[in-house]
C-alpha positions in Angstrom: -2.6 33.1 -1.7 -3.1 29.7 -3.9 -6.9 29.0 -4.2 -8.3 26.0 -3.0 -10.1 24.0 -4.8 -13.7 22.6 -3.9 -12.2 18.8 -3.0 -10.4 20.8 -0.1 -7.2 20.4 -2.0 -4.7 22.4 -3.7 -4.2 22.3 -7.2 -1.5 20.1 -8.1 1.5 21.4 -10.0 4.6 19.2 -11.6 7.7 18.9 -8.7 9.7 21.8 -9.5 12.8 19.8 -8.5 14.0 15.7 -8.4 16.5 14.4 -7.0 18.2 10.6 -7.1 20.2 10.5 -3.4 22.0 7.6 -3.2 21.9 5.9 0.2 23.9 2.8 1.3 23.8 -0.6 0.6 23.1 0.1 -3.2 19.7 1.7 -3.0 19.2 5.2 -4.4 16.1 7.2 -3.7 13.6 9.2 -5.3 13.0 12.5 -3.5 10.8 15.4 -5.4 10.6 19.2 -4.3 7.2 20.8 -4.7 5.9 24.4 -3.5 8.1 27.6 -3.2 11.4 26.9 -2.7 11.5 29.7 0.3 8.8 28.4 1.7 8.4 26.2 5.0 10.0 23.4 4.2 7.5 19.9 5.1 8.6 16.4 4.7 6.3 14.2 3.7 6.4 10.4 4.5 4.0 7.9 2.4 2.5 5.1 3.9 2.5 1.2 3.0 5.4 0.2 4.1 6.6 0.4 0.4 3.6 2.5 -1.1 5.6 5.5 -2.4 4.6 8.9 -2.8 1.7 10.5 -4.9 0.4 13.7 -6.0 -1.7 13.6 -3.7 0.6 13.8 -0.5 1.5 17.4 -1.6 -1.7 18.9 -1.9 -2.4 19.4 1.2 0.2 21.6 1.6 -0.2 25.6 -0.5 2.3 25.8 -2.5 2.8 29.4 -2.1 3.7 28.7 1.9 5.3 25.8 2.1 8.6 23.9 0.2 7.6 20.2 0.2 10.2 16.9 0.3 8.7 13.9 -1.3 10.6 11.1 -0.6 10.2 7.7 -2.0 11.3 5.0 1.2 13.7 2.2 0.1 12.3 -0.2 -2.1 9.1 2.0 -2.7 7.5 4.1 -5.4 11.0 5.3 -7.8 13.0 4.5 -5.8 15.4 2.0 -6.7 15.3 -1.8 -6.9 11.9 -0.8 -6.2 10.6 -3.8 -4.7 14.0 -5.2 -2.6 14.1 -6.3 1.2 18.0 -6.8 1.7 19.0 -3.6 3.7 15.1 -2.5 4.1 14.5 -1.7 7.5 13.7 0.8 9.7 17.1 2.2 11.1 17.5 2.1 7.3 14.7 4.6 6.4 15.2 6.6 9.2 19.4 7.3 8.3 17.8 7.8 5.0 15.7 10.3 6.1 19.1 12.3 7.6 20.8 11.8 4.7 18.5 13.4 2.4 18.1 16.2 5.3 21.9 16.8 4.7 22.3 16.9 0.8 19.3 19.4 0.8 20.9 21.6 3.3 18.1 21.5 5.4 18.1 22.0 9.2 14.6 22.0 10.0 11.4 20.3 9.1 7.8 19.9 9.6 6.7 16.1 8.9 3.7 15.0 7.8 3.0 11.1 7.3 -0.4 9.3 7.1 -0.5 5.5 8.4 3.0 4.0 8.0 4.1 7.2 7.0 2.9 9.0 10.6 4.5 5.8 12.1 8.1 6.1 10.8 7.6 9.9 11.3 7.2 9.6 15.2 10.0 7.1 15.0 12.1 9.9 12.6 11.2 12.3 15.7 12.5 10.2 17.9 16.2 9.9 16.1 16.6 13.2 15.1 14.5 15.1 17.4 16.5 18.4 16.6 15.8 18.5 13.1 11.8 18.3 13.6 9.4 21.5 14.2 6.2 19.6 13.9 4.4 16.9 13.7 1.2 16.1 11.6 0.2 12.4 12.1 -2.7 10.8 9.8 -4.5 7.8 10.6 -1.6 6.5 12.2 -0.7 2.9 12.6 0.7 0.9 15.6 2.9 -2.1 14.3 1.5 -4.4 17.4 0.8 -7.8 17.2 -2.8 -7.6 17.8 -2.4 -4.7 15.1 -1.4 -6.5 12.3 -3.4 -10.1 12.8 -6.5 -7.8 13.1 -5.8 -6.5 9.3 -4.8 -10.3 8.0 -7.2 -12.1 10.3 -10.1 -10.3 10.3 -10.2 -11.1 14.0 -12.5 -8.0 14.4 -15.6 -9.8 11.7 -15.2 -6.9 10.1 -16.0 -8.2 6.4 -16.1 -12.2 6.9 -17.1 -12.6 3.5 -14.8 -10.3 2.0 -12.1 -12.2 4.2 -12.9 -15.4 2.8 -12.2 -14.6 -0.5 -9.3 -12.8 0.3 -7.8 -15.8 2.5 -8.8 -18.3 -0.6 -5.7 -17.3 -2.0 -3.8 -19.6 0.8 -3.8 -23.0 1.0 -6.2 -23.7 3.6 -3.8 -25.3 6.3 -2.0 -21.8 6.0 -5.2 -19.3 6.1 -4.4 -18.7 9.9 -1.2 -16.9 9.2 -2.4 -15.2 6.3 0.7 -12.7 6.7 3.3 -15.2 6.8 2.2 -17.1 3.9 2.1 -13.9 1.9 5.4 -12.5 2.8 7.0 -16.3 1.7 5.6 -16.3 -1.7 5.7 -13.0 -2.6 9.7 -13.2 -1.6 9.8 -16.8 -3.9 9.9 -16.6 -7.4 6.4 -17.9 -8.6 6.1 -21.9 -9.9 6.6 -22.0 -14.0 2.8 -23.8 -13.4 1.8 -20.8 -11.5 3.3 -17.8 -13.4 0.7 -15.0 -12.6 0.6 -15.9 -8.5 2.1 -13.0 -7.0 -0.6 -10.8 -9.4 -3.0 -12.8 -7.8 -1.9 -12.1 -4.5 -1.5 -8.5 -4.8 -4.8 -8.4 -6.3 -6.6 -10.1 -3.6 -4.4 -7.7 -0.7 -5.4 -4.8 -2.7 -9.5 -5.5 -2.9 -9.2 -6.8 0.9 -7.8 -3.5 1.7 -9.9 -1.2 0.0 -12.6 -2.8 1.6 -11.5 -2.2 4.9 -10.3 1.5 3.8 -14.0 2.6 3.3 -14.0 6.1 2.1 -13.6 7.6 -1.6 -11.0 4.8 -1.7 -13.8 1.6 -1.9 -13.9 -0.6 -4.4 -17.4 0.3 -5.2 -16.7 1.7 -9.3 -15.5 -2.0 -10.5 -12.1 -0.2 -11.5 -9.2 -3.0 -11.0 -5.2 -2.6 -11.5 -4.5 -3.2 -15.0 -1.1 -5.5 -15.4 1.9 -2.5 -15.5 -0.1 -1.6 -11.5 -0.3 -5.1 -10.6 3.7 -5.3 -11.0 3.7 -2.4 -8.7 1.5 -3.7 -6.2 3.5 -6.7 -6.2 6.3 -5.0 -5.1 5.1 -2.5 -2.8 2.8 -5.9 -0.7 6.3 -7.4 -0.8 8.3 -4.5 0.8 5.1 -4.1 3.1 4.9 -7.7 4.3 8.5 -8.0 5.0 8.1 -5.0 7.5 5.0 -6.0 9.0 6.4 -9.4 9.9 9.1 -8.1 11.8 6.4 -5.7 12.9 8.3 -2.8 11.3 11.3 -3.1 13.9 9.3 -1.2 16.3 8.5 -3.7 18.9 11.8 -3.6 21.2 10.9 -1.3 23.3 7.5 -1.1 21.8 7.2 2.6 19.8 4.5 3.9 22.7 7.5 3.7 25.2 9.6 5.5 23.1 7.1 8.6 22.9 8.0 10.2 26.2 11.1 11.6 25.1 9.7 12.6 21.7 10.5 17.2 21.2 7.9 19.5 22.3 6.9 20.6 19.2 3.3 21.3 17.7 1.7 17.5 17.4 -1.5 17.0 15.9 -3.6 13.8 15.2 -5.7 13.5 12.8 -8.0 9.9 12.9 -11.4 8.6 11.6 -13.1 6.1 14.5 -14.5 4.4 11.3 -10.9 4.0 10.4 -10.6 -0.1 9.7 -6.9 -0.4 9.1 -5.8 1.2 11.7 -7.6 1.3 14.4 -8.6 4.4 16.4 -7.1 3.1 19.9 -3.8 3.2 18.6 -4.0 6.9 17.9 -5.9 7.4 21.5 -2.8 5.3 22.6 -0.3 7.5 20.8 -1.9 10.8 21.9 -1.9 9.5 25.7 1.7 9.0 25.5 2.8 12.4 24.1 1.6 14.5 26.9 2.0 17.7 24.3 -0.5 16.4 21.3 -3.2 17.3 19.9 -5.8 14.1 18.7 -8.9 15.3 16.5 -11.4 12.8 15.5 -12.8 13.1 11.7 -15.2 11.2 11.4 -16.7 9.3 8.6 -13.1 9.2 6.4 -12.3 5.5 7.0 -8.9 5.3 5.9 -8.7 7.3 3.1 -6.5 10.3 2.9 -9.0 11.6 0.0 -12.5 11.7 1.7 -12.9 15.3 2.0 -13.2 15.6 5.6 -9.8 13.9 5.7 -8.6 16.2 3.2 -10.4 19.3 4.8 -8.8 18.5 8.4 -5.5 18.5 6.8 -5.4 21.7 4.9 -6.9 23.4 7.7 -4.2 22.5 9.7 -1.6 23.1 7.7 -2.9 26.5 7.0 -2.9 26.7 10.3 0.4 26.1 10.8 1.8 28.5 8.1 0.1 31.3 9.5 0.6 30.8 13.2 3.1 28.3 13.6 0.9 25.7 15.5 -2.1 23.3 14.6 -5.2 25.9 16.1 -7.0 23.6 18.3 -10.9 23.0 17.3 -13.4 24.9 18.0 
């Protein structure tokens, strides 16, 4: 068995496999293949929308159990135009998300996704339900109204201060829609007087949401995005922003109502109730309406997939799964 190490993680190795699937519409996507290729195979969805996949996504999983699909959403991470809106939806992902089932030769799959990523995997469960054996939902986010003007709007007082300097980058007859103001611009090439705005924007969006995050992710060491991870952010805030506004597609019916007719398969969430980006109703709202799930709280993790009682909670259960073929319930 693969040792783990003491951050409650598996080591990380290099993907054994990469693939570039090309998916309609002109985009092609980036999809790695970690662990043993006989193994259970995992999907794992990234979060954002448009935040791509990292290392770190696969080391929850041991690589001696399981065969992990990294895929890289439209738009996001390598996948390419990284950065583009046109034909970046939902329904888009999810097709994706069969496609790149297909070309693997892949019947069955566990899928794991954390925020956005448990999101569109509860929505991926609901279009292909036969192709899903489990379900592993992290810090899973609701694309609700109230939702998404709690993050911009800081309607909660969660960090006022830290909100004002984040809104300063708006005009201040637009600082009430701080969402809408950022999906225009960053979808507007910037003024020749204002070259470096969308930097400034992503910079801003990135400290505001590391401060809500909490966790191993906070802003705390003074570390900030040098240029070449600006660009990136740039894009990946403009992919995110164009979903959110349209509040990821999700809205009509709203995704709760769609979770009744969702498989009976092993369904576990995982949630901190210090968890400031997405808030803990929504996964007491999600759990509710899937009459099958599991919901465990893990406290103390804020948002961030890294804190090692968020990291902990999901190896355990993925262990868990590997040996027995269900999440074990806590003890």
């Amino acid at each position: 068995m693969t040792l783990v190490l003491l951050s409650g993680l598996y080591s990380d190795s290099p993907p054994r496999r990469t693939h570039a699937i090309p998916v309609p519409h002109g985009h092609v996507l980036h999809v790695e293949e970690s662990g043993d290729p006989a193994g259970l195979c995992a999907l794992v969805l990234h979060g954002g929308p448009g935040s791509g996949s990292s290392p770190l996504l696969r080391r929850f999983f041991d690589p001696a159990r399981f065969r992990v699909i990294s895929v890289d959403q439209r738009g996001a991470g390598r996948s390419r135009p990284r950065g583009a809106t046109a034909h970046n939806c939902t329904s888009d992902l999810l097709e994706d998300l069969r496609i790149v089932r297909e070309q693997l030769g892949l019947p069955r799959w566990l899928v794991a996704g954390g925020s956005w990523g448990a999101t569109l995997a509860l929505a991926y469960a609901g279009f292909e339900p036969q192709a899903v054996v489990a379900l592993l939902l992290r810090s899973v986010f609701l694309p609700r109204a109230e939702e998404i003007e709690a993050f911009f709007q800081d309607t909660a007082g969660r960090g006022p201060t830290a909100w004002t300097r984040f809104a300063a980058v708006a005009p201040a007859d637009q600082r009430h829609d701080m969402l809408g103001f950022l999906a225009r611009s960053l979808q507007q090439a910037p003024s020749s007087d204002d070259p470096d705005q969308h930097r400034r924007l992503a910079l801003a969006w990135w400290r505001w949401e590391l401060t809500l995050a909490g966790g191993a992710a906070a802003p705390a060491t003074g570390i900030e995005p040098d240029r070449e991870t600006l660009d990136a952010l740039v894009d990946r805030y403009r992919v995110q922003s164009h979903y959110l506004l349209h509040r990821c597609w999700l809205d009509a019916p709203p995704l709760l109502d769609r979770l009744g007719t969702l498989p009976q398969v092993p369904t576990l969430l995982l949630h901190s109730r210090d968890d400031r980006v997405c808030r803990p109703e929504g996964a007491q709202a999600v759990h509710e309406r899937i009459a099958h799930s599991q919901l465990r709280w893990v406290d103390g993790a804020g948002h961030d997939p890294a804190h090692p009682a968020m990291a902990s909670a999901m190896v355990m259960a993925l262990d868990s799964y590997a040996l027995h073929g269900r999440f074990a319930r806590a003890c």
